[in-house]
Kinemage of the C-alpha trace (Angstrom):
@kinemage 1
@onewidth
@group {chain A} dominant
@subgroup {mainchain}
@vectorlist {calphas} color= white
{ca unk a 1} P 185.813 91.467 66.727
{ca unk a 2} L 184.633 94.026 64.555
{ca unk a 3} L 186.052 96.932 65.307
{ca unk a 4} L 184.418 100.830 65.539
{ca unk a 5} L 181.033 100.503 63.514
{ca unk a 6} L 180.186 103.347 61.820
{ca unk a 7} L 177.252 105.180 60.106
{ca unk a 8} L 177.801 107.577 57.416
{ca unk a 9} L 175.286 110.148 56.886
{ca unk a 10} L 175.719 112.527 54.089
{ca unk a 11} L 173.363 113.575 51.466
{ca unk a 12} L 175.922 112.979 48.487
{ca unk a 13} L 176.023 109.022 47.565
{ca unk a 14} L 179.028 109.673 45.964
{ca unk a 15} L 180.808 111.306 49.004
{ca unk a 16} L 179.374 107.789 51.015
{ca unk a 17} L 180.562 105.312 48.604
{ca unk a 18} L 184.108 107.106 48.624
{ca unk a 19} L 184.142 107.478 52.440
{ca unk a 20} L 182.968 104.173 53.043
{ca unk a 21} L 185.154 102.491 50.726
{ca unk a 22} L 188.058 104.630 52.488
{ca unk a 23} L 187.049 103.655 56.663
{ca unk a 24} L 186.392 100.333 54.977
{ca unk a 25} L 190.293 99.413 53.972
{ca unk a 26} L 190.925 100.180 57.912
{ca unk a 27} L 191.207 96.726 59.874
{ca unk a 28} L 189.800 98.653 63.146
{ca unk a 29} L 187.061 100.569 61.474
{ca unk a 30} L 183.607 99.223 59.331
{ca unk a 31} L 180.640 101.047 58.742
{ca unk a 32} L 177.660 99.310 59.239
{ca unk a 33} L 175.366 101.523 57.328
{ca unk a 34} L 174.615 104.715 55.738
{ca unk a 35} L 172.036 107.170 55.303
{ca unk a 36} L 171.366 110.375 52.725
{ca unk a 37} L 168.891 112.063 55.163
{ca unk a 38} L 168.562 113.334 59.030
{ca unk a 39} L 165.499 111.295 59.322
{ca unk a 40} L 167.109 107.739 58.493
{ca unk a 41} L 170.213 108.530 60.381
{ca unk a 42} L 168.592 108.704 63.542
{ca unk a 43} L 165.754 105.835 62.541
{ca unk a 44} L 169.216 103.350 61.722
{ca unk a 45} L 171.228 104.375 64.688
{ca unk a 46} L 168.407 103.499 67.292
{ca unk a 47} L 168.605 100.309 64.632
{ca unk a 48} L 172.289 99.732 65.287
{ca unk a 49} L 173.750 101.577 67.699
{ca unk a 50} L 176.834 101.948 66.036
{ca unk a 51} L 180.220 103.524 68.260
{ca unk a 52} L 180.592 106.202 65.907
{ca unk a 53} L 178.034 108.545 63.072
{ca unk a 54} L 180.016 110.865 60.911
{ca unk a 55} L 177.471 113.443 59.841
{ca unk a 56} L 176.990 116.001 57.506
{ca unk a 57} L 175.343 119.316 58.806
{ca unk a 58} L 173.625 119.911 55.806
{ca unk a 59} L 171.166 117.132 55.765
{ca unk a 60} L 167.597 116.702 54.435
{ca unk a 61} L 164.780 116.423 56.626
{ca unk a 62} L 166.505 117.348 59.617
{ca unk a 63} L 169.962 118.829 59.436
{ca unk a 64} L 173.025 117.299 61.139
{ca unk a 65} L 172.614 119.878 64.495
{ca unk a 66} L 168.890 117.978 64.980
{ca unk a 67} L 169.841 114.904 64.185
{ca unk a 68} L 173.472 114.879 66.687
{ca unk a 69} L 170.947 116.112 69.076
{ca unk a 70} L 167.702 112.921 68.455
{ca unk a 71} L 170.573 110.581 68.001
{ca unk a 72} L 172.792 111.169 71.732
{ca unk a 73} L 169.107 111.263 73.254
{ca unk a 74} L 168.114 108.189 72.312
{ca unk a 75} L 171.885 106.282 72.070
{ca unk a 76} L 174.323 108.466 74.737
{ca unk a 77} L 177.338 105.656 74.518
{ca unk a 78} L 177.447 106.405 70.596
{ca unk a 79} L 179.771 109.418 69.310
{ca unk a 80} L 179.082 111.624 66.670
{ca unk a 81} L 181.667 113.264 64.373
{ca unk a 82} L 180.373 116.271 61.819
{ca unk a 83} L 182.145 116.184 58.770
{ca unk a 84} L 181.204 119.329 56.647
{ca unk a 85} L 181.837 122.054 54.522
{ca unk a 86} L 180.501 124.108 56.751
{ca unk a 87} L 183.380 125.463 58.999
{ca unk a 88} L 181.927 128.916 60.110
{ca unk a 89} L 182.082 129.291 64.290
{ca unk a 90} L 177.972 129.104 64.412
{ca unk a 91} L 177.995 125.475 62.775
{ca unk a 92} L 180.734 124.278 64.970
{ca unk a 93} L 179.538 125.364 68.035
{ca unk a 94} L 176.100 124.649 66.892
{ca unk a 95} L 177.436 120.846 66.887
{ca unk a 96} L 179.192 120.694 69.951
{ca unk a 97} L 176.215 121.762 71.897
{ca unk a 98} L 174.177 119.023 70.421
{ca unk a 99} L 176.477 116.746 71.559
{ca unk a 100} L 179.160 116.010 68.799
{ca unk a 101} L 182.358 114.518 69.876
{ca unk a 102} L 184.124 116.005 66.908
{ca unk a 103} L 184.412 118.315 63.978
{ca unk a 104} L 186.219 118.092 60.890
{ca unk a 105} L 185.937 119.671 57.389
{ca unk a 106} L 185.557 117.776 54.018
{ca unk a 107} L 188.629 119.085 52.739
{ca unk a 108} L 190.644 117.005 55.237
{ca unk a 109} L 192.537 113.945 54.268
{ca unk a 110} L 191.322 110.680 54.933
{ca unk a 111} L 194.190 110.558 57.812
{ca unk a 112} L 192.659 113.332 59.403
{ca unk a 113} L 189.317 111.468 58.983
{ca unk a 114} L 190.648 107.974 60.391
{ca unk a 115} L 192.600 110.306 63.537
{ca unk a 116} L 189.031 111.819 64.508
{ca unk a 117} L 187.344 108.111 65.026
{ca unk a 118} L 190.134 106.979 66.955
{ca unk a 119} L 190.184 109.792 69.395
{ca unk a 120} L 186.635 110.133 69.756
{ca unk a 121} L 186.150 106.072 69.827
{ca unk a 122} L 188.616 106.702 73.180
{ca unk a 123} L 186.034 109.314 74.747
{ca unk a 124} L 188.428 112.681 73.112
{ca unk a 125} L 187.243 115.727 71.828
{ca unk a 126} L 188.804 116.131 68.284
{ca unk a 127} L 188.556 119.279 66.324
{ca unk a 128} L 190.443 119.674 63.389
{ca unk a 129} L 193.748 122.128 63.682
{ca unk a 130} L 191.544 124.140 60.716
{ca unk a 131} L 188.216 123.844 62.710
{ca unk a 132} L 189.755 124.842 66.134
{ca unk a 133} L 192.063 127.810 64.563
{ca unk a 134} L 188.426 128.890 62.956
{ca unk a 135} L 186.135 128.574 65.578
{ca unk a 136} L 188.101 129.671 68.601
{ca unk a 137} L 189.592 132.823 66.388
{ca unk a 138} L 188.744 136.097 68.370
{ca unk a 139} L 188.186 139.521 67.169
């Protein structure tokens, strides 16, 4: 059994490696594959259909809102999870109506990271406290 198979899609090698390297040392969690653009995230998930892509918003070719979007048409059973420094309302909500399954910010610990796949790998929603103070903040 392999577990939740991930794709990682983030413009920032570095960030991948680290990430990867991270979900890796998890017994229930491997990703399968990775991708620096918008373009090859949604050519390798149609590849793969992996449970779970944790995306960046700020992607080249197509940003992370596009790509969510391309992705859930093609694949509906996968989950995405947007994992960016982008935490203003527009970007969250922006996600969530292309279909994302969760939002968390890059500042969050790797905890926070491996507590997003689980609930969204069980069908949940999962905003981070951050995210959901942010983007549901009125006035």
């Amino acid at each position: 059994m392999m577990g939740i198979t991930i794709l990682l899609a983030d413009s920032h090698e570095a960030f991948r490696v680290e990430l990867r390297a991270l979900i890796n040392s998890e017994s229930e969690m491997k990703v399968v594959a990775e991708a620096g653009d918008g373009k090859t995230a949604v050519n390798i998930s149609k590849q793969l259909s992996p449970d779970i892509v944790i995306t960046d918003i700020a992607l080249t070719d197509m940003n992370g809102i596009s790509a969510t979007r391309a992705i859930l048409e093609a694949m509906p059973q996968t989950r995405v999870i947007a994992l960016s420094d982008y935490t203003d309302r527009i970007f969250v909500s922006g996600m969530l109506q292309a279909g994302a399954s969760g939002y968390i910010s890059k500042d969050c610990t790797f905890e926070e990271v491996a507590k997003a796949v689980g609930a969204v790998s069980k069908g949940q929603i999962y905003l981070s406290p951050k995210i959901a103070e942010k983007a549901f903040r009125y006035g």
